[in-house]
Biotite code that builds the C-alpha atoms (Angstrom):
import biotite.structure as struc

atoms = struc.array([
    struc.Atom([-42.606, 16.082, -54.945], chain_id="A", res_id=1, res_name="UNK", atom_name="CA", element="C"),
    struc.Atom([-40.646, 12.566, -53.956], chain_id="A", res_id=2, res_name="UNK", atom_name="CA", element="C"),
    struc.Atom([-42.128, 11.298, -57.066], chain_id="A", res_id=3, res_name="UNK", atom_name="CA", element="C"),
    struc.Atom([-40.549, 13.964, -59.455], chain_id="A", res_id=4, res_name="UNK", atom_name="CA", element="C"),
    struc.Atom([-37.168, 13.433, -57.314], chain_id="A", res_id=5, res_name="UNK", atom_name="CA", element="C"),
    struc.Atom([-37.099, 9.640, -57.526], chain_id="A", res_id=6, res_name="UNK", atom_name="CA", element="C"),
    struc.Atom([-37.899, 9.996, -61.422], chain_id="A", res_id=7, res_name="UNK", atom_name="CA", element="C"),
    struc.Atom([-35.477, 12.768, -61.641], chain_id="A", res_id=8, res_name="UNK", atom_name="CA", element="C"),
    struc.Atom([-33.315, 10.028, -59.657], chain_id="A", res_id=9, res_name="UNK", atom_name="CA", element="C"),
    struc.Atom([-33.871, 7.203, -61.951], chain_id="A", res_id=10, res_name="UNK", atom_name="CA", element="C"),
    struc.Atom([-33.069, 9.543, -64.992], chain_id="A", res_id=11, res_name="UNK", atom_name="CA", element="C"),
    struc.Atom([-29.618, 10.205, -64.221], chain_id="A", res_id=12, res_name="UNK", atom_name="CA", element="C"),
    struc.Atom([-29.250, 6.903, -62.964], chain_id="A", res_id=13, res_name="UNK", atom_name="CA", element="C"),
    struc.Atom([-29.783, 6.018, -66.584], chain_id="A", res_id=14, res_name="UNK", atom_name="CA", element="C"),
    struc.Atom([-28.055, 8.580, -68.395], chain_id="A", res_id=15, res_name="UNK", atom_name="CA", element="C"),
    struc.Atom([-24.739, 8.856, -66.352], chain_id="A", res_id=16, res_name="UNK", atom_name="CA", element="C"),
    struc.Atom([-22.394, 6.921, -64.803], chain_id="A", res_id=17, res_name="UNK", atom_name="CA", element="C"),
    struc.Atom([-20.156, 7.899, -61.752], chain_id="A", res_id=18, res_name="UNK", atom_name="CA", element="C"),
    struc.Atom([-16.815, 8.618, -62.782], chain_id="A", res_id=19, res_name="UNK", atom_name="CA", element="C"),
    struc.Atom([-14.181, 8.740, -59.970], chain_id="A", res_id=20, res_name="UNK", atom_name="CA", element="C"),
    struc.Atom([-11.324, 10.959, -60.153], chain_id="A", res_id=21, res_name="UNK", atom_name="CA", element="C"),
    struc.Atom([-11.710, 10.460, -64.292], chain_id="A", res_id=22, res_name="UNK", atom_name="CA", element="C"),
    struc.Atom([-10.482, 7.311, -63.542], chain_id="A", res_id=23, res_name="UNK", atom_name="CA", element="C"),
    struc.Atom([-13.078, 4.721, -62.501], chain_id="A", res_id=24, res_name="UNK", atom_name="CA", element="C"),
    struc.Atom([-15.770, 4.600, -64.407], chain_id="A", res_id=25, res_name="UNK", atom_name="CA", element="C"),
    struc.Atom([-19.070, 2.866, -61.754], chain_id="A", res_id=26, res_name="UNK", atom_name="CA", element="C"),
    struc.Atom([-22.398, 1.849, -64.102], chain_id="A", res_id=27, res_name="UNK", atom_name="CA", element="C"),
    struc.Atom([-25.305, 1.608, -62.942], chain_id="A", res_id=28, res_name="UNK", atom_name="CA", element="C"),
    struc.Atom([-25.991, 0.051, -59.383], chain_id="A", res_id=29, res_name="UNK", atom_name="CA", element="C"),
    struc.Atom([-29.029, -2.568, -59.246], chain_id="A", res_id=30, res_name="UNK", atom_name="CA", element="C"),
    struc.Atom([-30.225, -3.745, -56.168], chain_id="A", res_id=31, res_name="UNK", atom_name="CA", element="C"),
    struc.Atom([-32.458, -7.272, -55.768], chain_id="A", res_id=32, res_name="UNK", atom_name="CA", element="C"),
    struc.Atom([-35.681, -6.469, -54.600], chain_id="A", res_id=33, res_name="UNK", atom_name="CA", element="C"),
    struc.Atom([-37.086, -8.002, -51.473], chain_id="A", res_id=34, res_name="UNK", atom_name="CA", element="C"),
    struc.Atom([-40.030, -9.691, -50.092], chain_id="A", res_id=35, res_name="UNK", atom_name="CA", element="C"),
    struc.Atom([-41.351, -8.160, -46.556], chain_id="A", res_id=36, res_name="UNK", atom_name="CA", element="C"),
    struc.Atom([-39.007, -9.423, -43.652], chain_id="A", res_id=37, res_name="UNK", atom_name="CA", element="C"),
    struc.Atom([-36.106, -10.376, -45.780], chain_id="A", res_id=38, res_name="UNK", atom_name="CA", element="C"),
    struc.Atom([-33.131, -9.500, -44.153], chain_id="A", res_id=39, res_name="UNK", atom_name="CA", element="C"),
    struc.Atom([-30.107, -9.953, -47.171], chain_id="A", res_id=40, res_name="UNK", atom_name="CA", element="C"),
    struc.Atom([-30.200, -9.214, -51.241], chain_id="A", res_id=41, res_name="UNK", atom_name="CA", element="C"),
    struc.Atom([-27.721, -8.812, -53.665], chain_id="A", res_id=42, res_name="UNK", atom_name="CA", element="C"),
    struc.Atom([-26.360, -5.756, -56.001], chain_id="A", res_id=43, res_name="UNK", atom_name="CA", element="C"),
    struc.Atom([-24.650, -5.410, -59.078], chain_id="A", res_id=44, res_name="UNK", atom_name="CA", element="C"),
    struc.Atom([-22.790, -3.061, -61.028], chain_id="A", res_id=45, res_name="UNK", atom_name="CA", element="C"),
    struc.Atom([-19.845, -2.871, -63.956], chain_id="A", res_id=46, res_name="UNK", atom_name="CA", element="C"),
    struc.Atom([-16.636, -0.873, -62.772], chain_id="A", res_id=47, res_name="UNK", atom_name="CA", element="C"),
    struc.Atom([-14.345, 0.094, -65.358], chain_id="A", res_id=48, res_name="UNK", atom_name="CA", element="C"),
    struc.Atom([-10.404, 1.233, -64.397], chain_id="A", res_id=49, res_name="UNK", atom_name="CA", element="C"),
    struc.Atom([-9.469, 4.322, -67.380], chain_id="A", res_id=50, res_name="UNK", atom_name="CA", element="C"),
    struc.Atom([-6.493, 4.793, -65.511], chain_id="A", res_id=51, res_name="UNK", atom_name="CA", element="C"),
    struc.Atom([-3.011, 3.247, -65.727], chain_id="A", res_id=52, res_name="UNK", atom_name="CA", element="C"),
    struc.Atom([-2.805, 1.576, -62.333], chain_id="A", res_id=53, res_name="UNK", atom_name="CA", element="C"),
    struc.Atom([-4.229, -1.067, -60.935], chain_id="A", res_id=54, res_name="UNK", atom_name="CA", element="C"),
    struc.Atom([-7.097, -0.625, -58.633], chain_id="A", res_id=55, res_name="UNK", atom_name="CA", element="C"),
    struc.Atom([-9.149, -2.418, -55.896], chain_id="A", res_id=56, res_name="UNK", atom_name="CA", element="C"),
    struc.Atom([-12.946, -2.547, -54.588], chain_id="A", res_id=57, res_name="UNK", atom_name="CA", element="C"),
    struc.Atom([-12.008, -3.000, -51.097], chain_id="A", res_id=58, res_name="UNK", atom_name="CA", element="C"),
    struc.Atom([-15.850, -1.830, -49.545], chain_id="A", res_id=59, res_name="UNK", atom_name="CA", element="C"),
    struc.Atom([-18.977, -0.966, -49.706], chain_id="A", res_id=60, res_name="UNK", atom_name="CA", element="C"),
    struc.Atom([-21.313, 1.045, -47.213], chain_id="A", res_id=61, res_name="UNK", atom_name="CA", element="C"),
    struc.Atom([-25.140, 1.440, -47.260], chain_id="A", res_id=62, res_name="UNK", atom_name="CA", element="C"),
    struc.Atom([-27.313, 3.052, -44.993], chain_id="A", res_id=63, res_name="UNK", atom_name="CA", element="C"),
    struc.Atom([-29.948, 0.575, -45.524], chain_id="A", res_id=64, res_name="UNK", atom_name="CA", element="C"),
    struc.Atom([-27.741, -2.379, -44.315], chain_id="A", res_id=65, res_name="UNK", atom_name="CA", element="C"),
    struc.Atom([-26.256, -2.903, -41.391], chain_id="A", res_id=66, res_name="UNK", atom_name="CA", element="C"),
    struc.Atom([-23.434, -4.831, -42.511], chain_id="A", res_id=67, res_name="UNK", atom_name="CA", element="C"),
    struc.Atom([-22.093, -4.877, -46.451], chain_id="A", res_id=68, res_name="UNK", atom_name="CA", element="C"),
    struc.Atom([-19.994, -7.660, -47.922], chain_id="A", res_id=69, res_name="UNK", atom_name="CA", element="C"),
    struc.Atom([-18.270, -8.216, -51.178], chain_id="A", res_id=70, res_name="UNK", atom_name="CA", element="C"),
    struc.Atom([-19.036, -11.640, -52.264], chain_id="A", res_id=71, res_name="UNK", atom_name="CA", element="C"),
    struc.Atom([-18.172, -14.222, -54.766], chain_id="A", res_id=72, res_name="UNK", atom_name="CA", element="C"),
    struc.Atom([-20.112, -17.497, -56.092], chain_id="A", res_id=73, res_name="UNK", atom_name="CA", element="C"),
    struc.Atom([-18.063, -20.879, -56.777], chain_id="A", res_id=74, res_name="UNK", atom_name="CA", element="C"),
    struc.Atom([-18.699, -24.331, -57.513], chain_id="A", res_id=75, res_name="UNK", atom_name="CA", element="C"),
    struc.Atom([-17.189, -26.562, -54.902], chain_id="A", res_id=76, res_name="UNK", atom_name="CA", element="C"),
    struc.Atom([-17.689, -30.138, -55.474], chain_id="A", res_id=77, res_name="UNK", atom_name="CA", element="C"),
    struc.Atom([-21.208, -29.632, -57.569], chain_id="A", res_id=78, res_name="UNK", atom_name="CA", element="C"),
    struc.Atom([-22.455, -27.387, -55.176], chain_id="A", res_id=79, res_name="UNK", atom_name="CA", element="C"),
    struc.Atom([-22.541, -23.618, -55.918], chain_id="A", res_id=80, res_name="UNK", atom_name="CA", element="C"),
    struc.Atom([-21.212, -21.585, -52.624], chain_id="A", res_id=81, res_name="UNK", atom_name="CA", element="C"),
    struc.Atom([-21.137, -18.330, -51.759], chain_id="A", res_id=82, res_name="UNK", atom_name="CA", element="C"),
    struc.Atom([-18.753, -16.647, -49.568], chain_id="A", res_id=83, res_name="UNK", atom_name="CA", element="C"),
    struc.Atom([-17.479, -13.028, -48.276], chain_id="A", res_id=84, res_name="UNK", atom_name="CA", element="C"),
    struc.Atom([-14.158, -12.424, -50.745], chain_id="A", res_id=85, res_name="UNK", atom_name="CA", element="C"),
    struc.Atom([-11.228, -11.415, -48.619], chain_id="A", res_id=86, res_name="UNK", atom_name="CA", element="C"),
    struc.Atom([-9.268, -8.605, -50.080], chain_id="A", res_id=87, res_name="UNK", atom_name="CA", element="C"),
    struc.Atom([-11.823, -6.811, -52.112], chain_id="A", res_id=88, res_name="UNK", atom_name="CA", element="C"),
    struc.Atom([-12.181, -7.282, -56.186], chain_id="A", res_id=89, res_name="UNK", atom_name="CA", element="C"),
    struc.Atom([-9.070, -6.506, -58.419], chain_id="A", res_id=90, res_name="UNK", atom_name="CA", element="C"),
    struc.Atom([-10.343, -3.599, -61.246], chain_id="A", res_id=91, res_name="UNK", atom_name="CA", element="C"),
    struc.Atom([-7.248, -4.008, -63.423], chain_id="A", res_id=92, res_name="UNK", atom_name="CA", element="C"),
    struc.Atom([-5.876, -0.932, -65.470], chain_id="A", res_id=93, res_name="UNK", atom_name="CA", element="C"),
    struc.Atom([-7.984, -0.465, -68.725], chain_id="A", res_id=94, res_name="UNK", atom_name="CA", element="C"),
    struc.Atom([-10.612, -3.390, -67.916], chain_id="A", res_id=95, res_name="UNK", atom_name="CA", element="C"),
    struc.Atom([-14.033, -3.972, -66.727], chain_id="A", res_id=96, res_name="UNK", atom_name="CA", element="C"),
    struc.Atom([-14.929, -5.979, -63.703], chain_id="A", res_id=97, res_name="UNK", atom_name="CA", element="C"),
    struc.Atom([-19.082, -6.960, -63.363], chain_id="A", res_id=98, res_name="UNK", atom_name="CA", element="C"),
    struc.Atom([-19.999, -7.588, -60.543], chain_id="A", res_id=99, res_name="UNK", atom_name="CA", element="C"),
    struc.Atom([-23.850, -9.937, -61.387], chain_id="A", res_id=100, res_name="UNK", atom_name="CA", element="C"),
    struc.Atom([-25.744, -12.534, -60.133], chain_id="A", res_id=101, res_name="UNK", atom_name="CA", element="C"),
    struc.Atom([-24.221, -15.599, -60.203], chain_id="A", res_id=102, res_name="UNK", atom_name="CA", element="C"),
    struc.Atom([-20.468, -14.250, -60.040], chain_id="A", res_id=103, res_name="UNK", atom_name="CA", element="C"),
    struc.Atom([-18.585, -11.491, -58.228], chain_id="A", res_id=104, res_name="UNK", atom_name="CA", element="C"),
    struc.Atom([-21.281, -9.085, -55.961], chain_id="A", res_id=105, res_name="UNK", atom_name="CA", element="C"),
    struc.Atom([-22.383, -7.090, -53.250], chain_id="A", res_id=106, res_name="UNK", atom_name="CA", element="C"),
    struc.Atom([-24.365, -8.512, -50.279], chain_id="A", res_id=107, res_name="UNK", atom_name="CA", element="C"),
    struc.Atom([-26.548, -6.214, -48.019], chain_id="A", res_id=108, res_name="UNK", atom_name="CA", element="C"),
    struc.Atom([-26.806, -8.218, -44.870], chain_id="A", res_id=109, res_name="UNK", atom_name="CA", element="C"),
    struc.Atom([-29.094, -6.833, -41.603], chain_id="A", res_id=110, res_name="UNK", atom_name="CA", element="C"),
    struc.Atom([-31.354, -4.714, -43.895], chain_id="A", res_id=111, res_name="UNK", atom_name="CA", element="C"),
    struc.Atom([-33.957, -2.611, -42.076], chain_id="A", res_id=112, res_name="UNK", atom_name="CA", element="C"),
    struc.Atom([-37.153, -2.406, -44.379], chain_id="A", res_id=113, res_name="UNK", atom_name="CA", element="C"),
    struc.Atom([-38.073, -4.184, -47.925], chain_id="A", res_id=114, res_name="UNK", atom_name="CA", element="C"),
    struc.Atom([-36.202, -3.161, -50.863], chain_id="A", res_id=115, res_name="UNK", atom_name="CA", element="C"),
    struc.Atom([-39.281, -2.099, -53.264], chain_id="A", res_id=116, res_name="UNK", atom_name="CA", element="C"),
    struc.Atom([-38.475, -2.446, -56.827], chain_id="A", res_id=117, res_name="UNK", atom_name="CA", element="C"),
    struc.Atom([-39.025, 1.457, -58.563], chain_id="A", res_id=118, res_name="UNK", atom_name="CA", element="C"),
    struc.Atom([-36.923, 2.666, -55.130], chain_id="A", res_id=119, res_name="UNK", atom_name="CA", element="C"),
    struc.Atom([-33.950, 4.302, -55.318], chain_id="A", res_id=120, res_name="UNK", atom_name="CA", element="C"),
    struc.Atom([-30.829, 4.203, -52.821], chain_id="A", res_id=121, res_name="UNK", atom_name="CA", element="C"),
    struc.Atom([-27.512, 4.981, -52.368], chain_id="A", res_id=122, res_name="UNK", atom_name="CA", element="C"),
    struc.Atom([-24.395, 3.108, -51.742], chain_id="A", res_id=123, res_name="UNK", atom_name="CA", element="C"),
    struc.Atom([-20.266, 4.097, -51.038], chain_id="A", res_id=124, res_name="UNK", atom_name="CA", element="C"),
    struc.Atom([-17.916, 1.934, -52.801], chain_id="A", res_id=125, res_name="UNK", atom_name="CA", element="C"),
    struc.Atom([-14.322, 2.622, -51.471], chain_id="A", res_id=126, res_name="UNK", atom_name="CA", element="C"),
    struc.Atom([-11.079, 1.508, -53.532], chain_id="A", res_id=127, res_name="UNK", atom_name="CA", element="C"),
    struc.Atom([-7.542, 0.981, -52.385], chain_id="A", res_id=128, res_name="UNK", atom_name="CA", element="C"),
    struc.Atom([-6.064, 3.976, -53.870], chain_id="A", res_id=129, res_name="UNK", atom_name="CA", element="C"),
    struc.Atom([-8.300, 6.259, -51.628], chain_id="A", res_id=130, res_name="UNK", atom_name="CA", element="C"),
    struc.Atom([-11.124, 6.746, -54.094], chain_id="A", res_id=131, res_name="UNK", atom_name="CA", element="C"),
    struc.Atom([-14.773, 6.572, -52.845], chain_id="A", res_id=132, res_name="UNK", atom_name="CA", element="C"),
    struc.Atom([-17.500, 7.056, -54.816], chain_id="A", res_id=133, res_name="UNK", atom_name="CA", element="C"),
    struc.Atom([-21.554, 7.330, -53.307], chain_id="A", res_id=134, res_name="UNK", atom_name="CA", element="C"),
    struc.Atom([-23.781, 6.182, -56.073], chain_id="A", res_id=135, res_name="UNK", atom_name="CA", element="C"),
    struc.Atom([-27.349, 6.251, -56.566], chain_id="A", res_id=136, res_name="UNK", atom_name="CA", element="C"),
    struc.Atom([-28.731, 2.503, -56.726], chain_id="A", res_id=137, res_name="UNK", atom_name="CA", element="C"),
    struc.Atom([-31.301, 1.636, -58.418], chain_id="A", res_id=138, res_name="UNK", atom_name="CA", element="C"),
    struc.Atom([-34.355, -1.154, -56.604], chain_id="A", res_id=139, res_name="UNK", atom_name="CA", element="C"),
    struc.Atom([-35.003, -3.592, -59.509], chain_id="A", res_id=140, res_name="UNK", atom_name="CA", element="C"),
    struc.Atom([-37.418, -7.182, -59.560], chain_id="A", res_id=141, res_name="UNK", atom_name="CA", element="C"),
    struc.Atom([-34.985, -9.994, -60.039], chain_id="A", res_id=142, res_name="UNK", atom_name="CA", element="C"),
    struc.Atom([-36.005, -10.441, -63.860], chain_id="A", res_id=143, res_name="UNK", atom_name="CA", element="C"),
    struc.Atom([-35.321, -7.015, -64.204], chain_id="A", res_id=144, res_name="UNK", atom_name="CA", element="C"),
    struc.Atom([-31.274, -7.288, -63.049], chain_id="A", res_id=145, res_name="UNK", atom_name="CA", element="C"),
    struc.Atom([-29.289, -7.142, -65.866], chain_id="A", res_id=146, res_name="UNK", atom_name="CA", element="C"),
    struc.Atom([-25.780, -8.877, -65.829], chain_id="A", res_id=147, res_name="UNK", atom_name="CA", element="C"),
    struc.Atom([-23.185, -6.242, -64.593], chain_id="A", res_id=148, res_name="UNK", atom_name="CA", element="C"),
    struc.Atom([-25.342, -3.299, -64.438], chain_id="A", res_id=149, res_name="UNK", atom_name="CA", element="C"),
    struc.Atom([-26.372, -1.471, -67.416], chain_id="A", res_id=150, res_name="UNK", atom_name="CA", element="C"),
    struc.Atom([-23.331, -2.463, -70.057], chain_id="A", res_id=151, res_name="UNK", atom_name="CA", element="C"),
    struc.Atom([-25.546, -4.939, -71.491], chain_id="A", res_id=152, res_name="UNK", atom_name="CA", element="C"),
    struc.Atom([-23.907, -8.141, -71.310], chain_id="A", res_id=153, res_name="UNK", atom_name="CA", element="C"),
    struc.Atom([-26.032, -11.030, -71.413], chain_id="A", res_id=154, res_name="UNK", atom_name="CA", element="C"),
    struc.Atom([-23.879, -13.926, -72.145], chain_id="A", res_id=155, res_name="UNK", atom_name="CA", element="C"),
    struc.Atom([-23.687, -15.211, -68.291], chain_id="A", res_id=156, res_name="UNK", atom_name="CA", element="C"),
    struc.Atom([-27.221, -14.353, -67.005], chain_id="A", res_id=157, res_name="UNK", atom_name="CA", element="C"),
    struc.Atom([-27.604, -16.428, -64.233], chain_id="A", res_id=158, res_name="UNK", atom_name="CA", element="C"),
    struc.Atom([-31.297, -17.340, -63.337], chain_id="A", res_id=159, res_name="UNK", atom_name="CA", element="C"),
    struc.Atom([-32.702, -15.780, -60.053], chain_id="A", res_id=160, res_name="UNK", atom_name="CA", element="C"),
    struc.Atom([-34.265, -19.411, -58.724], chain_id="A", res_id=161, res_name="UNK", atom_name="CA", element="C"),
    struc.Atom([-30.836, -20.780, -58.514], chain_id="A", res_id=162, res_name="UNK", atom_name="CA", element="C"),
    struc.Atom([-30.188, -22.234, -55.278], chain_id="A", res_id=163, res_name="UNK", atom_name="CA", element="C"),
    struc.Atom([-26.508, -22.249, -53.103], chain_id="A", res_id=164, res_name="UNK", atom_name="CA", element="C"),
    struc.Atom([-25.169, -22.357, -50.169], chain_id="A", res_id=165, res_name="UNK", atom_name="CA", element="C"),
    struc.Atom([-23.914, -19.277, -48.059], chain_id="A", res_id=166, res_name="UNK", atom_name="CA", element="C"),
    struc.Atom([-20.506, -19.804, -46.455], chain_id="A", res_id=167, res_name="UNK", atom_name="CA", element="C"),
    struc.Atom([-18.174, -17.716, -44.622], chain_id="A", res_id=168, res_name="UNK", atom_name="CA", element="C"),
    struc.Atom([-14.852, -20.416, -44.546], chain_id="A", res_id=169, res_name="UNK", atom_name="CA", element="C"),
])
């Protein structure tokens, strides 16, 4: 029976996207798979504003992790650093932000068990105009990640060996 469920799962995963308040429009949510005792990974998604107003990714929850940071990746002096983004990501009216490896994403930090690629989980992203949306996320092998979630853009893939250093200044 969890078999059918997860498929069922991974099928609407695929076919739908969460739509808050017909305004925000959430893609699909990939998570990095993990190796046994690895306590952090990464996730990625595409959130498009429909509405008029600006809008703001302020958080993310997870009951898998026990802490969840938003996350950006910058070159600082030839090295490529990551650090916790203060303020949440801007989603500004009629655009799409991705959030993908090597750019804006999510960190799970303090994570309980393995993320096992073919798993599915579920995450809360909360905005600043009150919207929150709990999405199903999908487990994927790092080759499988595609940049932003399922919108299909490949022109900034950024390779999964890359190495950088994780700051919190």
């Amino acid at each position: 029976m969890r078999t059918i469920f997860s498929t069922f799962l991974t099928l609407v995963a695929f076919a739908t996207s969460a739509a808050v308040a017909g305004m925000l429009d959430i893609g699909t949510v990939q998570v990095r798979a993990t190796a046994p005792g690895m306590g952090m990974t990464g996730g990625y998604v595409a959130i498009t504003n429909n509405s008029d107003s600006d809008d703001r990714l302020v958080a993310v929850s997870a009951e898998f992790a026990k802490r969840v940071e938003i996350h950006e990746m910058m070159h600082d002096n030839g090295v490529m650093k990551m650090r916790e983004r203060d303020g949440g990501i801007e989603i500004p009216a009629g655009e799409t932000v991705m959030l993908k490896p090597g750019g804006l994403h999510i960190m799970f930090m303090g994570l309980g068990e393995t993320m096992v690629a073919g798993e599915m989980r579920e995450i809360t992203l909360e905005f600043a105009s009150g919207h929150k949306a709990t999405v199903p996320a999908m487990v994927l092998k790092p080759g499988d990640i595609k940049s932003g979630g399922h919108r299909h853009d490949h022109s900034d893939e950024h390779s999964a060996g890359h190495k950088h250093k994780h700051s919190h200044d």
